[in-house]
C-alpha positions as CSV (number, residue, x, y, z in Angstrom):
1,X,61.2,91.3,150.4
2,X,60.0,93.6,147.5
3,X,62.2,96.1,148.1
4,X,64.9,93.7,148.9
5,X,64.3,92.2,145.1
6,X,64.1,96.1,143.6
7,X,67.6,97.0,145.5
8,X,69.1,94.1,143.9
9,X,67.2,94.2,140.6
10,X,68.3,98.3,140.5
11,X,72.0,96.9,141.4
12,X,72.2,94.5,138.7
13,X,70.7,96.8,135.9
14,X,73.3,99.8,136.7
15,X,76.3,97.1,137.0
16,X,74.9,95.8,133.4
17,X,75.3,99.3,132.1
18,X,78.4,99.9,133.8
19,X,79.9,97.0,131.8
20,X,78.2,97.9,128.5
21,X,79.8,101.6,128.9
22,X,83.1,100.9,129.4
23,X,85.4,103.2,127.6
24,X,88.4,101.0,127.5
25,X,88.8,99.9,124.0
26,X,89.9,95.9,123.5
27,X,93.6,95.2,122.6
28,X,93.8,93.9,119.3
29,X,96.0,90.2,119.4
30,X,99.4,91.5,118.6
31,X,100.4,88.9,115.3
32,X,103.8,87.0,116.4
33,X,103.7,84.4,113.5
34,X,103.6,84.6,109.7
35,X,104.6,81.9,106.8
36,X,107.3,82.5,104.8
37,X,106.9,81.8,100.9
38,X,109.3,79.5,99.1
39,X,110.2,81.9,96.6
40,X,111.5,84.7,99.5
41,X,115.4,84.6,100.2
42,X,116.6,84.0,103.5
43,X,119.6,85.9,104.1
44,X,121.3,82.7,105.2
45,X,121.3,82.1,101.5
46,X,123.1,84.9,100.2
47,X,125.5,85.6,103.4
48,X,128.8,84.1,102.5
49,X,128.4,83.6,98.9
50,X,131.5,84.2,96.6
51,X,131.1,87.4,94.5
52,X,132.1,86.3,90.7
53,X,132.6,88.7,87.9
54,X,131.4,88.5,84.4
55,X,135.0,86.8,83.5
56,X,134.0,84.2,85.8
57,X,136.9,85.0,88.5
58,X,136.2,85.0,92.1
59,X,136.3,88.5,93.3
60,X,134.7,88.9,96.7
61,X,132.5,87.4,99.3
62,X,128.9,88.6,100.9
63,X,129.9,89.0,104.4
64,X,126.8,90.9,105.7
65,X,123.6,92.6,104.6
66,X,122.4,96.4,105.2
67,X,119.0,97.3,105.5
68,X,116.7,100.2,106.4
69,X,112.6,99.4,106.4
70,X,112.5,96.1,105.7
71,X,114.6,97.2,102.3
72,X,118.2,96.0,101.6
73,X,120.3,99.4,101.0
74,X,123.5,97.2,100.2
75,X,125.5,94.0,100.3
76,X,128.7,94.4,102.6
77,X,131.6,92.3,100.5
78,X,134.5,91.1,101.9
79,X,137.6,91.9,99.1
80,X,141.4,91.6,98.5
81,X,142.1,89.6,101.6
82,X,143.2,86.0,101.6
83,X,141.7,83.5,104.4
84,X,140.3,86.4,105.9
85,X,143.6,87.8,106.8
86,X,144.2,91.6,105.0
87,X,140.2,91.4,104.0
88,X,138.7,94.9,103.3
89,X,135.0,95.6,102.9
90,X,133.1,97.7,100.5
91,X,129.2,98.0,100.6
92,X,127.4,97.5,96.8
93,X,123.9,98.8,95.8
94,X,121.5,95.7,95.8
95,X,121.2,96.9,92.0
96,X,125.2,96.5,91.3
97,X,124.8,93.2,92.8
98,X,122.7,89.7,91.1
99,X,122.2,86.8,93.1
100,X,120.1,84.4,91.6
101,X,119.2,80.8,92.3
102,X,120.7,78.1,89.7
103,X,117.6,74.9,89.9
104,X,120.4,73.0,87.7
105,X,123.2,73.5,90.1
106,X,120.8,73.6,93.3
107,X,123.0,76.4,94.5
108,X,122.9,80.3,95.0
109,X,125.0,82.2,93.1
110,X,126.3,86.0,92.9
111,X,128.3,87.8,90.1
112,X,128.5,91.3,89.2
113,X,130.2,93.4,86.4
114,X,133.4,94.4,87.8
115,X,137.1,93.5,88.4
116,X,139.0,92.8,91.6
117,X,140.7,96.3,91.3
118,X,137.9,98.2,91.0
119,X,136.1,96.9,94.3
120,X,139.8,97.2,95.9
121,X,139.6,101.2,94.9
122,X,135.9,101.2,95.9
123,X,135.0,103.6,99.3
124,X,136.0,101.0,102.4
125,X,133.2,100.5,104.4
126,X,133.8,100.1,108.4
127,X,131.0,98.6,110.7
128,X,130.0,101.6,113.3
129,X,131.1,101.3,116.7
130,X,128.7,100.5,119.0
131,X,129.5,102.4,121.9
């Protein structure tokens, strides 16, 4: 019965250490969820918004965002077309571009120094295919 108990007690204390030593480091919980402050855009928001220019005329519309790294590299706008129909896009430095939230108006709204023209003779800017 002694040896019995010093078998088991022997088999218990290396199974113990076994645990204790095992190299496998623990998965840290991936993080799935996060809060989003009231103050961050949503890109709902901006996509869609008429582009006005500093003469107050409509000149384009926000038809899609570019990013790289969590960092928008430019707004694709929608120009010279009417009802979609003829539309040509151009892609505008986030620096070229304001969009700012009016509290008074309770709207979104996007202007930029430039004319119609000039965005019409601006590099056209095609989606790549994705082939």
């Amino acid at each position: 019965m002694t040896r019995v108990m010093a078998v088991v007690l022997v088999s218990m204390t290396v199974a113990s250490l076994a645990v204790a030593a095992d190299p496998q480091p623990k998965a840290q919980p991936q993080v799935m969820f996060t809060t989003v402050s009231p103050d961050e855009r949503l890109s709902s928001d901006i996509i869609g918004l008429d582009v006005y220019n500093d003469a107050n005329q409509d000149i384009g519309k926000i038809k899609d965002i570019a990013y790289s790294g969590g960092t928008v590299t430019a707004y694709i706008l929608s120009v010279g077309g009417f009802f979609g129909v003829g539309d040509r896009y151009v892609a505008v430095a986030p620096a070229g571009l304001n969009i700012a939230y009016d509290a008074t108006a309770r709207k979104w709204h996007a202007n930029m120094d430039t004319t119609a023209d000039q965005l019409m003779s601006a590099p056209a800017f095609s989606y790549p295919s994705k082939t």
